[in-house]
C-alpha positions as CSV (number, residue, x, y, z in Angstrom):
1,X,0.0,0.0,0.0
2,X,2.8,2.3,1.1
3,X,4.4,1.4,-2.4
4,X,1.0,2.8,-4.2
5,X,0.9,5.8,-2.7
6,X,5.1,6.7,-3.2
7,X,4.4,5.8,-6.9
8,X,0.8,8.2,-7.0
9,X,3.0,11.2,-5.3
10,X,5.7,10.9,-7.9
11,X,3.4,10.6,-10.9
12,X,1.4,14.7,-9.8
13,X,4.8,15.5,-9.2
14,X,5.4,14.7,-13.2
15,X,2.2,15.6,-14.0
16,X,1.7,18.6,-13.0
17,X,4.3,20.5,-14.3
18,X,3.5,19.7,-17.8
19,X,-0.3,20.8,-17.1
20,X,1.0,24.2,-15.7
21,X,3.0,24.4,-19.0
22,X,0.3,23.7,-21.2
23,X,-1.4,27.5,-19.7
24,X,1.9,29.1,-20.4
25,X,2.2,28.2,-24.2
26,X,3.3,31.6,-25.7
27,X,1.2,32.5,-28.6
28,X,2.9,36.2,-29.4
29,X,6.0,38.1,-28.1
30,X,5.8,41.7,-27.5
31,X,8.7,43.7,-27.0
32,X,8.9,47.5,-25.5
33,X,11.1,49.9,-26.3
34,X,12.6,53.8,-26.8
35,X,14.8,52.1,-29.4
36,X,12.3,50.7,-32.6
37,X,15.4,49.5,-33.9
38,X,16.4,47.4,-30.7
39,X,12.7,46.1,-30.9
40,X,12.5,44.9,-34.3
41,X,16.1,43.2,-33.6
42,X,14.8,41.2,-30.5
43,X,11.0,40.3,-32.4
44,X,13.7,39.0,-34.9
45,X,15.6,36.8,-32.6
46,X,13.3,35.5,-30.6
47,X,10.4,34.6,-33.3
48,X,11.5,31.1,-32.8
49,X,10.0,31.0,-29.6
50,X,6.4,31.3,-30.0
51,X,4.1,29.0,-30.1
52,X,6.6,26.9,-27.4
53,X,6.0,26.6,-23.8
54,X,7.3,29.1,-21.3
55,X,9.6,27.2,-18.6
56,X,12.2,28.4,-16.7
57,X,15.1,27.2,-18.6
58,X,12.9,28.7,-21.3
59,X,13.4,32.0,-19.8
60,X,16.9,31.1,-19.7
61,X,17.3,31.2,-23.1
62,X,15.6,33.9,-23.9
63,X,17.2,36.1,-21.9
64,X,20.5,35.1,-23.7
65,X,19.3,35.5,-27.2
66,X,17.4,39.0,-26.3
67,X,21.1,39.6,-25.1
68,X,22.5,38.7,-28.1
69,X,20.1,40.7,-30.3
70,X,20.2,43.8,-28.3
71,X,24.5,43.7,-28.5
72,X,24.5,43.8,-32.2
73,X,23.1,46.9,-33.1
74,X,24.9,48.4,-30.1
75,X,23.1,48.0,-26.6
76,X,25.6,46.2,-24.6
77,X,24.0,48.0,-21.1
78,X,20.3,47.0,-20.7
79,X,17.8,46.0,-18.4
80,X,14.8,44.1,-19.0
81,X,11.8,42.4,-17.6
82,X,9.6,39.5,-18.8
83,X,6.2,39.1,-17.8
84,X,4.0,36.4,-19.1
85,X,0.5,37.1,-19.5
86,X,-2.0,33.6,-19.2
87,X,-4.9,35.0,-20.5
88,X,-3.4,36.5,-23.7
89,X,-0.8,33.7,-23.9
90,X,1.7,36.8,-24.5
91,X,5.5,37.2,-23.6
92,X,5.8,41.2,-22.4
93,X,9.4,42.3,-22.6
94,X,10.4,45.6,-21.3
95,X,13.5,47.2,-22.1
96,X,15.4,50.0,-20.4
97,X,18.4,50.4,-22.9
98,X,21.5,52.5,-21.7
99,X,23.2,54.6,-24.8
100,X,24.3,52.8,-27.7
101,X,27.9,52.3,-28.1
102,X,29.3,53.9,-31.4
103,X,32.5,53.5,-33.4
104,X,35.6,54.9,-32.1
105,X,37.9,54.0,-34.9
106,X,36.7,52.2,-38.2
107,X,40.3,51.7,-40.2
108,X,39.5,49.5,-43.4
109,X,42.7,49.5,-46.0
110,X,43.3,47.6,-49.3
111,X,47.0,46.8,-49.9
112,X,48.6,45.8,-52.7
113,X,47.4,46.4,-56.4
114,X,44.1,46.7,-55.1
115,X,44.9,50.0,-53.1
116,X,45.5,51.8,-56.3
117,X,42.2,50.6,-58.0
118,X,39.5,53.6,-58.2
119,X,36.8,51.4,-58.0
120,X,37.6,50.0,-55.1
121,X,38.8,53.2,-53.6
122,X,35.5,54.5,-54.4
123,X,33.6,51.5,-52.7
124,X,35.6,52.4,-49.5
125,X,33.9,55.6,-49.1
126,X,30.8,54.5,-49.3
127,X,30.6,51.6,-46.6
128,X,27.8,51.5,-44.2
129,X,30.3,51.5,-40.8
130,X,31.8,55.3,-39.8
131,X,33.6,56.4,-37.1
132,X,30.9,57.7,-34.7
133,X,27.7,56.1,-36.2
134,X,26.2,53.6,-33.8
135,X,27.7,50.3,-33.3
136,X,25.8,47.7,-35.6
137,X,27.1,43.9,-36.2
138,X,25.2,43.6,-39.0
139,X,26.5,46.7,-41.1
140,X,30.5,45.2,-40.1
141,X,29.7,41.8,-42.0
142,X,27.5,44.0,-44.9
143,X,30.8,45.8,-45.2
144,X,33.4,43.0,-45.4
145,X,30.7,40.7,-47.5
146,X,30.9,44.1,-49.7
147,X,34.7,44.6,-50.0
148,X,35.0,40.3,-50.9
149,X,32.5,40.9,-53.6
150,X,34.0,43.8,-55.1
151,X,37.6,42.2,-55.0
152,X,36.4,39.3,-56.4
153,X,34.2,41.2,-59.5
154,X,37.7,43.1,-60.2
155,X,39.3,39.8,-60.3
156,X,41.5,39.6,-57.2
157,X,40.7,36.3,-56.9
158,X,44.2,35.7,-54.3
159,X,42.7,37.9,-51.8
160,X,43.9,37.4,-48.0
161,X,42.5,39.2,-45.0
162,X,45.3,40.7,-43.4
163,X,43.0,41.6,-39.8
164,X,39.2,41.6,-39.6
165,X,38.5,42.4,-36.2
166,X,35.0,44.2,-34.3
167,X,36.0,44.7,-30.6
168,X,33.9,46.6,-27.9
169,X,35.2,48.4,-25.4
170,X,32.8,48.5,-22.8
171,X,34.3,50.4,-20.0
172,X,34.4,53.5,-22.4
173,X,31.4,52.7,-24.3
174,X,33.0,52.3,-27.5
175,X,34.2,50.1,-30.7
176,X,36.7,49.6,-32.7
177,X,37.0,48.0,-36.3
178,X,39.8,46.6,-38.5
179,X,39.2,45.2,-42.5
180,X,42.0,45.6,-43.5
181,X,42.6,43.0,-46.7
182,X,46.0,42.0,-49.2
183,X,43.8,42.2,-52.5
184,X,47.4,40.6,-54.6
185,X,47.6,40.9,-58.2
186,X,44.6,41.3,-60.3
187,X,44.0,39.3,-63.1
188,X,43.4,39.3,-66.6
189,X,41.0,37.7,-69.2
190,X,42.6,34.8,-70.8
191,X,41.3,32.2,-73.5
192,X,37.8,31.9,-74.2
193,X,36.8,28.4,-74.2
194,X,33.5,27.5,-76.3
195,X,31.7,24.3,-75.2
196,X,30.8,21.8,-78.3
197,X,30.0,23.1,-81.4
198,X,27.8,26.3,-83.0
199,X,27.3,28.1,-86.1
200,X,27.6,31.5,-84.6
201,X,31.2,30.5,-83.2
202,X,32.5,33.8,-84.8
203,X,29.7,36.1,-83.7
204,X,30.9,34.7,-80.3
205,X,34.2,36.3,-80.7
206,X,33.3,39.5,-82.0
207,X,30.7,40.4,-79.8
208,X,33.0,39.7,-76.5
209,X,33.6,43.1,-75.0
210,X,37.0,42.2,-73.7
211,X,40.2,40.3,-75.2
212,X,42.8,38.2,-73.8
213,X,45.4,40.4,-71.7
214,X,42.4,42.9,-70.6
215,X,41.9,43.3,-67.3
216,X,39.3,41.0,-65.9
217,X,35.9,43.0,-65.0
218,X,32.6,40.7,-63.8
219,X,30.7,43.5,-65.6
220,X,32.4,42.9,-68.6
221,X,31.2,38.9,-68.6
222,X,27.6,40.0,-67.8
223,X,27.6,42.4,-70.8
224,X,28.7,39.7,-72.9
225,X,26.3,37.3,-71.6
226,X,23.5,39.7,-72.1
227,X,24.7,40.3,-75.5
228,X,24.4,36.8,-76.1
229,X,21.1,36.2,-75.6
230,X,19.6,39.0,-77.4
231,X,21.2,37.6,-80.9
232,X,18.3,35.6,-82.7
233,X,20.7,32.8,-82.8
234,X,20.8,30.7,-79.1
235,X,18.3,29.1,-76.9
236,X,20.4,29.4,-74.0
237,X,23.6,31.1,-72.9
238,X,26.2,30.3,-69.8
239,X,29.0,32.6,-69.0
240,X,31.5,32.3,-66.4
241,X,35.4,32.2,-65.7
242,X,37.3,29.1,-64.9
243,X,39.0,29.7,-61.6
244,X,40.3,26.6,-60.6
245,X,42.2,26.9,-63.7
246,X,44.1,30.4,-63.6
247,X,47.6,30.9,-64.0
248,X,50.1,33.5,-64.9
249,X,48.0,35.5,-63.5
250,X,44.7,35.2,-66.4
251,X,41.8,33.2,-65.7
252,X,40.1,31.5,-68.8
253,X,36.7,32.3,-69.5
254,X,34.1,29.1,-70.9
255,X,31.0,30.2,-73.0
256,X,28.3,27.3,-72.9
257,X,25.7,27.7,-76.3
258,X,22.8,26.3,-77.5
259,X,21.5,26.7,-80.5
260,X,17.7,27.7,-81.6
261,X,16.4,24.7,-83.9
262,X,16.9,25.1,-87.8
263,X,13.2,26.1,-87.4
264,X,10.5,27.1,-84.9
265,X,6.8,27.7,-85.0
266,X,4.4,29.3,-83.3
267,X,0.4,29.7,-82.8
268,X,-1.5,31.5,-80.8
269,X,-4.9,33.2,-80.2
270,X,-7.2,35.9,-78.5
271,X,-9.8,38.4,-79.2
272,X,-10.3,42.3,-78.9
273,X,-13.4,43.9,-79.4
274,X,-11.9,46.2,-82.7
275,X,-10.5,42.8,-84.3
276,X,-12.9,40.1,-83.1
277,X,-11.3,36.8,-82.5
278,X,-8.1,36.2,-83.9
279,X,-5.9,33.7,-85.1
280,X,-1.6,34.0,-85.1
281,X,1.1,31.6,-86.8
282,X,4.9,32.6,-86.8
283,X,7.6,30.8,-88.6
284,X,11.0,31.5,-87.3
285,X,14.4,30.5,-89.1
286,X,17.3,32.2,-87.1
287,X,20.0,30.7,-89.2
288,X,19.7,30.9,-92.8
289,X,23.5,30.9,-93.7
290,X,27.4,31.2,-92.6
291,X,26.7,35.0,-92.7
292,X,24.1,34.8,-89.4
293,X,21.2,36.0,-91.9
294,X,17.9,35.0,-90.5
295,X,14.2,35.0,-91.4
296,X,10.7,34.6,-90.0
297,X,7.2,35.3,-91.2
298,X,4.0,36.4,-89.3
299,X,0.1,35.6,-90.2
300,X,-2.3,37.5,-88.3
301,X,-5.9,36.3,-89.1
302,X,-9.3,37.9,-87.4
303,X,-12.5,38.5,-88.7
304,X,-12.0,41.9,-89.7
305,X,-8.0,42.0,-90.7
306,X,-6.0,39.6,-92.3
307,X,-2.6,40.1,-92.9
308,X,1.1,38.6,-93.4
309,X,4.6,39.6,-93.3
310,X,8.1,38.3,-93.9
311,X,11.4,39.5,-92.8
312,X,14.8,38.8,-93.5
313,X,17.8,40.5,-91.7
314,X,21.2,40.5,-92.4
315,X,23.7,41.5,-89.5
316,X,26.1,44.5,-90.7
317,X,28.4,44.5,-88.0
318,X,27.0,43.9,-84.6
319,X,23.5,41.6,-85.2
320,X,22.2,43.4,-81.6
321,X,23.1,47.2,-82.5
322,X,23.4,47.1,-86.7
323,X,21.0,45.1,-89.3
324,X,19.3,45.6,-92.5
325,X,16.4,44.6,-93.2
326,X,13.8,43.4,-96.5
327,X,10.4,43.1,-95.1
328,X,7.3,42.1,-97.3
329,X,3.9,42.1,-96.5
330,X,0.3,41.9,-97.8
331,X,-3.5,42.9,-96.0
332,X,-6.4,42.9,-96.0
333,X,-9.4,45.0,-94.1
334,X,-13.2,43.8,-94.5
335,X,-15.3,46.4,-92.4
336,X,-12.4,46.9,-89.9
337,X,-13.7,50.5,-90.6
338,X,-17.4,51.5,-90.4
339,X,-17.9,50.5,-94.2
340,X,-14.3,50.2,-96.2
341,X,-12.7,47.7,-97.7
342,X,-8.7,48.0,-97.6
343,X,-6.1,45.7,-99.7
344,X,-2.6,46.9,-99.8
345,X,0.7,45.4,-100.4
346,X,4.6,46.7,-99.5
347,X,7.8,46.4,-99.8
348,X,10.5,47.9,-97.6
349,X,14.1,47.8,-97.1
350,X,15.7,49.0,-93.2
351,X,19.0,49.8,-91.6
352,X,18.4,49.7,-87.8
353,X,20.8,51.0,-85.6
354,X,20.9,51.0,-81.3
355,X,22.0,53.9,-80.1
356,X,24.8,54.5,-76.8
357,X,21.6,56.3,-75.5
358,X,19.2,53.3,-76.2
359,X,17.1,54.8,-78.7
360,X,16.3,52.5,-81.8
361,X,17.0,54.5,-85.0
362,X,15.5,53.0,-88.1
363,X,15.9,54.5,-91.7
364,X,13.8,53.0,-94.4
365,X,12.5,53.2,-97.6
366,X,9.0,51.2,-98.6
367,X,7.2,50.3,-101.3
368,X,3.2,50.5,-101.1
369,X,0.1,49.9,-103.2
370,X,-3.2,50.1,-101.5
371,X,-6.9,49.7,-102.9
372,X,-10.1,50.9,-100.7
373,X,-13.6,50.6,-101.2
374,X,-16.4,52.0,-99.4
375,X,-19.5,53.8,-100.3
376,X,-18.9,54.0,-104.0
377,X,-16.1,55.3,-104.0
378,X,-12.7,53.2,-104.6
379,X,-9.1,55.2,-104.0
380,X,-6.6,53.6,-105.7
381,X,-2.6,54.9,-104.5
382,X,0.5,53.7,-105.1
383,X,3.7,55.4,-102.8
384,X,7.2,55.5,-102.3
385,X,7.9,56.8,-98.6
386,X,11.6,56.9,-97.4
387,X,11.7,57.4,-93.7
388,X,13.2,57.9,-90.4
389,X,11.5,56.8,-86.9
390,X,13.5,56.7,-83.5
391,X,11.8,54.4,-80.7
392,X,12.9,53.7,-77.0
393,X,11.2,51.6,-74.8
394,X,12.0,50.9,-70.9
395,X,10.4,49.0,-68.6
396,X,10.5,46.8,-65.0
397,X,8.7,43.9,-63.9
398,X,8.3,42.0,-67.4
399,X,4.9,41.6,-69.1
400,X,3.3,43.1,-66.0
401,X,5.4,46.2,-65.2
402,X,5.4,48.3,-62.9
403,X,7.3,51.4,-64.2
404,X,7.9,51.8,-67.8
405,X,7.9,54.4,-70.7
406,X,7.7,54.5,-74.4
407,X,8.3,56.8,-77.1
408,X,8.2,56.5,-81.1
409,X,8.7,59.0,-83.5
410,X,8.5,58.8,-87.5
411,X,8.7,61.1,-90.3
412,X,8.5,59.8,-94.2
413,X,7.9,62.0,-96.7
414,X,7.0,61.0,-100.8
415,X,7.3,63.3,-104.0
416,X,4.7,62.9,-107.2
417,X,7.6,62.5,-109.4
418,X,8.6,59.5,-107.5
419,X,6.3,56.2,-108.2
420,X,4.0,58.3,-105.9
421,X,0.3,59.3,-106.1
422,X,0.9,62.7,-104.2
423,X,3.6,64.7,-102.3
424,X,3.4,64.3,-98.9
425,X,5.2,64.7,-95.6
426,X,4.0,62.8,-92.2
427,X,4.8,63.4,-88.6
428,X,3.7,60.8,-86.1
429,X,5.1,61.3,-82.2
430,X,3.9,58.6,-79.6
431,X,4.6,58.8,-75.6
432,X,3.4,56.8,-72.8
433,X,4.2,56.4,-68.9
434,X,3.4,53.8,-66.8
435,X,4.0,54.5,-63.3
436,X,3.3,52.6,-59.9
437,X,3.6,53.8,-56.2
438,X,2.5,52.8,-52.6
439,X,2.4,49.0,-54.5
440,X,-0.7,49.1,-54.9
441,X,-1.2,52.4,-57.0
442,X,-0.8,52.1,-60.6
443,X,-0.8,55.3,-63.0
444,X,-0.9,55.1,-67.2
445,X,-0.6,58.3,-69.1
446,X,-0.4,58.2,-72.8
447,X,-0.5,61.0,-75.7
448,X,-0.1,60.4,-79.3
449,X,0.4,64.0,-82.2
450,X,0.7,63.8,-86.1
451,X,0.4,65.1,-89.1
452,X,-0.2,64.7,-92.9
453,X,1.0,67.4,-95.2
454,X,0.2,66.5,-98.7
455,X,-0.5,68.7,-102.1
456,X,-3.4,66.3,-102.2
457,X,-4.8,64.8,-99.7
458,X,-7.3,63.2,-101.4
459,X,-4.8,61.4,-103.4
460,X,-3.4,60.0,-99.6
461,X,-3.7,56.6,-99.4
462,X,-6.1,55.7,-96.0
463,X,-3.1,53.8,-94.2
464,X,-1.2,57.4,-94.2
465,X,-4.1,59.5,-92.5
466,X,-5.2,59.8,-88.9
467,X,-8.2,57.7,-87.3
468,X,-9.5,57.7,-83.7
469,X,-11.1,55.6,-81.6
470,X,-11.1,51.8,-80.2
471,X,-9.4,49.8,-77.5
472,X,-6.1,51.7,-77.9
473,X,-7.1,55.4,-78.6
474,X,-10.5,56.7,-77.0
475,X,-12.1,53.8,-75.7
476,X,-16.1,54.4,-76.1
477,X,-15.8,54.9,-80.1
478,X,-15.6,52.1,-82.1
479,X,-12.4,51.5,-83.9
480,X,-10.8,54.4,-86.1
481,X,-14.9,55.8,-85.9
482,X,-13.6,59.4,-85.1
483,X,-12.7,61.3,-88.5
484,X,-14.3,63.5,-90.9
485,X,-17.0,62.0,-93.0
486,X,-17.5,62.6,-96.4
487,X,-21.6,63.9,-97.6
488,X,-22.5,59.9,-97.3
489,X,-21.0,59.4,-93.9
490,X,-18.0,57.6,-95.1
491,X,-14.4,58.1,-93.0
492,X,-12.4,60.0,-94.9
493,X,-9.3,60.1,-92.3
494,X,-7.8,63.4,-90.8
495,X,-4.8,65.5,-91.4
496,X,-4.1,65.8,-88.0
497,X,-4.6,63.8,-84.7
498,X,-4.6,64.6,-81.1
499,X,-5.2,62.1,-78.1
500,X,-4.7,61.4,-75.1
501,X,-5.3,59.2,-72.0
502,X,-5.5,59.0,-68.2
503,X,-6.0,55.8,-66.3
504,X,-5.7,54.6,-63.0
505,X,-5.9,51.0,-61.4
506,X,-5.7,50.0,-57.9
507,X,-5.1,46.2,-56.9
508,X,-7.2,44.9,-54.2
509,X,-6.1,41.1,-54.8
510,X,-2.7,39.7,-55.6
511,X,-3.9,38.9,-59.5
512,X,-6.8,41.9,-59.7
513,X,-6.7,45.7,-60.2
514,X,-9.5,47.9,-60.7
515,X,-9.1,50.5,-63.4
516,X,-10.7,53.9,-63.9
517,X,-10.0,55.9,-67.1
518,X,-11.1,59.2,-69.1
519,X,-9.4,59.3,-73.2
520,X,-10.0,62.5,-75.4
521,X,-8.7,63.5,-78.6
522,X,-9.8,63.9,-82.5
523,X,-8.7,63.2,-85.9
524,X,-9.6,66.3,-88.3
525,X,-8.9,68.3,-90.9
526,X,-9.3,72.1,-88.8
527,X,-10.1,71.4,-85.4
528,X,-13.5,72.7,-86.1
529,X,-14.8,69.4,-84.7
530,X,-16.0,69.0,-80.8
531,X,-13.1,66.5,-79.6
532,X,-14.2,63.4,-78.4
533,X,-13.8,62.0,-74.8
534,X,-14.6,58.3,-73.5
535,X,-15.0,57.2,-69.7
536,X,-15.4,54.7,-68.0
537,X,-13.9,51.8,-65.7
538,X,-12.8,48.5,-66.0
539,X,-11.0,45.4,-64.1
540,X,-7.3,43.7,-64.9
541,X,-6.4,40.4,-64.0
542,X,-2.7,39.6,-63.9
543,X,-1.9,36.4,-65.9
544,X,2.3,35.0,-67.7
545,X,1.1,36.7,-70.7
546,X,0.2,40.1,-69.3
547,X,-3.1,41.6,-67.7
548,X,-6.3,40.6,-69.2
549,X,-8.1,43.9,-70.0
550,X,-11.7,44.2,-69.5
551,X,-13.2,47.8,-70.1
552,X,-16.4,49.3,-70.3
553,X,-16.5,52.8,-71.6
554,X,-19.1,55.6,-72.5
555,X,-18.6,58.0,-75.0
556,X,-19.7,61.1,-73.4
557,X,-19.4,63.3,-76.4
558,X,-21.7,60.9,-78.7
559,X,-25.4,62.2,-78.5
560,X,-26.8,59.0,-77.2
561,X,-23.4,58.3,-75.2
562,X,-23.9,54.7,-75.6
563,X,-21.7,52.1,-73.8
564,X,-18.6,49.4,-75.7
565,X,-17.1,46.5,-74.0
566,X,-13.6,46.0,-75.1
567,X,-11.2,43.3,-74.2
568,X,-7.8,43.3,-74.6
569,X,-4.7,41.5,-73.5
570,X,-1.5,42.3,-73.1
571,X,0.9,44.5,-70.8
572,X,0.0,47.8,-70.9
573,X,3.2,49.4,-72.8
């Protein structure tokens, strides 16, 4: 009996402390402080502990990791108190932080070849320790993780610390800190190594910013790289040098290549409310000879438009920054305007150019016969337009950006005397921002000017004059529906065209924004006309391909100011 009740006494005994800890599970720690930085440091450090239960060797360990975290950003003198709160299952900790300590001597030196290299030099002034600034153990390792990278992106790849040393002085309240690092020599480039086999082994070569014997620069290999994969001619590109196997002081660089395939195709479809549904097939042939001359071909077939293309570029000297170009194409437009009827053919030879500044410079001279119908009356025009356009587009965050901006501007010009149905010059400027703030705040402004000057403009072709109106003008009109009208209400097309758009869109859920918009603008011949202006909202949802676009507008200027649903997909810019 006496055996029973020894073995009943010891089992409470175990018991009960494991029922006490079950109340003082700790659901959410709460720190107090002067210092917000010293409070998001400990929430940091001692996440791990909620949801566990609160003991006292639990306490114990606490205590040394809110130490811990309070030390390295500077608060080596503290006090603090932890209550533990059963009916909130909360952790209370109160600090009462003495002053931080702060640097009393930050001496970082690069010696040897290193200490002469501007880059590096300039890296040293902009470190994120200084003598004076709070102590912070974080910002020491940033710094030294900092100096490492850049000494190894110069390619001192033989670097040796020399001293790296943090030490606190707490009886005067202070720091010191030594990084000071033997960068040895630098390097240079030396053989580039090609992996297997590829047609565009010489473009390779020329298109390498950097020869054997130049210094070696990780900037330099990502420029390359880049430059690489913006050629029509490989699926996939691998840069990177070969350290385990430098000597004499050069470090081999291997290029890895793939190839495209002989031949690729693609098909695809969608809809928008001008085209109706559509239909696209692409044929790509990025390498048609020894000379890297390649070739594709586009078919675009809707309901209301039907057209196709073919392109062949020769590289001149760089096939990123320099091509010409023979394009050839062929359309046709059943109703696609209230009532015409649009065939037209063209031929046109380009020399492309990238610009230092990243503008796209184009010169060009085309070929073009059109044929429209509508009401009667058929224009028949035949033109010889030689050109110039400059284009620049930027943006961040891929098919759904978030900050962007594009611009195109084109002038061509034709003379009667020249295979051309009337003198003419055109002006066509195009701008658009996209910008987002507060992450969830997106703005789209866009404006678009031009210009036909002809001796007669009747004699224009339609493709040459200005039409509003439709998904990507003022939304509200139907497509190209704003322009003067002849005495049977046929479009004739403008001289001139002004528009412009506002838009906002807010996103309430990860994949959907709300938009708001208002468009305005005309196409005419003497501004005589009341401009038009569309309204309305619409909703975005973010897919691979870009946002799906669904609007509904009113055309406030329109007498009856009746309503269009458009839908469009694709980013924005």
């Amino acid at each position: 009996m006496s055996r029973l009740i020894c073995f009943l006494i010891t089992l409470c005994m175990y018991i009960q402390p494991v029922f006490a800890n079950e109340q003082k599970r700790i659901s959410e720690i709460k720190v107090h402080s002067t210092s917000e930085l010293a409070e998001e440091n400990a929430q940091l450090y001692l996440k791990k502990y909620q949801n566990t239960v609160f003991t006292h060797r639990q306490e114990q360990a606490i205590s040394a990791d809110l130490q811990l975290a309070l030390q390295a950003v500077g608060y080596y003198n503290f006090e603090s108190e932890l209550t533990y709160s059963s009916q909130a299952q909360s952790l209370n900790i109160t600090l009462s932080l003495a002053p931080a300590l702060r640097w009393q001597s930050v001496e970082v030196q690069i010696m040897g070849e290193g200490g002469k290299d501007p880059e590096l030099s300039l890296l040293l002034d902009s470190l994120p320790i200084k003598k004076g600034e709070q102590i912070r153990h974080d910002l020491y390792s940033v710094a030294k993780n900092q100096i490492e990278s850049a000494l190894l992106e110069r390619g001192y790849f033989d670097f040796v610390w020399v001293q790296s040393t943090l030490e606190i002085r707490r009886t005067v309240k202070q720091g010191t800190a030594k990084l000071i690092v033997d960068s040895g020599a630098r390097y240079q480039f030396g053989e580039m190594k090609l992996s297997g086999t590829s047609k565009a082994a010489h473009f390779i070569t020329e298109l390498a910013p950097f020869r054997p014997h130049t210094k070696y620069d990780a900037k330099l290999l990502s420029d390359f790289s880049l430059a690489l994969n913006e050629t029509p001619y490989f699926a996939s590109v691998k840069v990177y040098p070969l350290l385990k196997s430098r000597t004499a002081g050069q470090v081999p660089i291997r290029v890895e290549v793939t190839d495209k395939p002989a031949n690729s195709f693609e098909v695809g479809g969608g809809y928008s409310t001008d085209l109706g549904a559509k239909f696209r097939g692409k044929w790509n042939k990025p390498w048609v000879n020894d000379f890297g001359h390649s070739f594709n071909t586009d078919l675009n077939i809707s309901q209301r438009k039907q057209d196709v293309s073919a392109t062949y570029t020769i590289p001149v000297e760089d096939p990123n920054t320099d091509v010409l170009r023979v394009l050839g194409g062929y359309q046709l437009q059943d109703d696609l305007t209230d009532g015409v009827k649009v065939t037209a053919w063209n031929v046109q030879l380009q020399r492309q150019w990238v610009l230092k500044s990243h503008w796209v410079r184009t010169a060009f001279i085309k070929r073009e016969h059109e044929r429209s119908e509508q009401t009667g009356l058929i224009l028949d025009t035949e033109m010889l337009l030689p050109g110039v356009s400059y284009a620049k587009k930027q943006s961040q965050g891929g098919m759904t950006p978030y900050w962007g901006s594009e611009q195109l501007f084109t002038i061509e010009v034709a003379h009667e005397s020249l295979i051309s149905s009337t003198s003419l010059t055109k002006v066509h400027w195009k701008q658009a921002w996209l910008r987002s703030f507060q992450e969830r705040h997106l703005m789209i402004l866009k404006a678009e000017l031009g210009a036909v000057i002809a001796k007669d403009f009747d004699k224009t072709p339609l493709n040459l004059r200005f039409f509003a109106g439709g998904d990507q003008s003022i939304r509200g009109f139907a497509f190209q529906s704003i322009s003067p009208k002849g005495e049977q209400g046929e479009l004739l097309g403008a001289k001139y065209l002004v528009t412009a758009s506002s838009e906002y869109n807010y996103q309430f859920l990860p994949n959907w924004r709300a938009a708001v918009f208002v468009d305005l603008g005309t196409a005419t011949n003497d501004f005589e006309e009341k401009w038009a202006v569309g309204a309305g909202f619409g909703v975005r949802y973010i897919t691979p391909i870009g946002p799906v676009r669904v609007d509904h507008a009113w055309g406030l200027s329109k007498p009856s100011r009746s309503t269009r649903l458009s839908i469009v997909i694709g980013p924005e810019i």
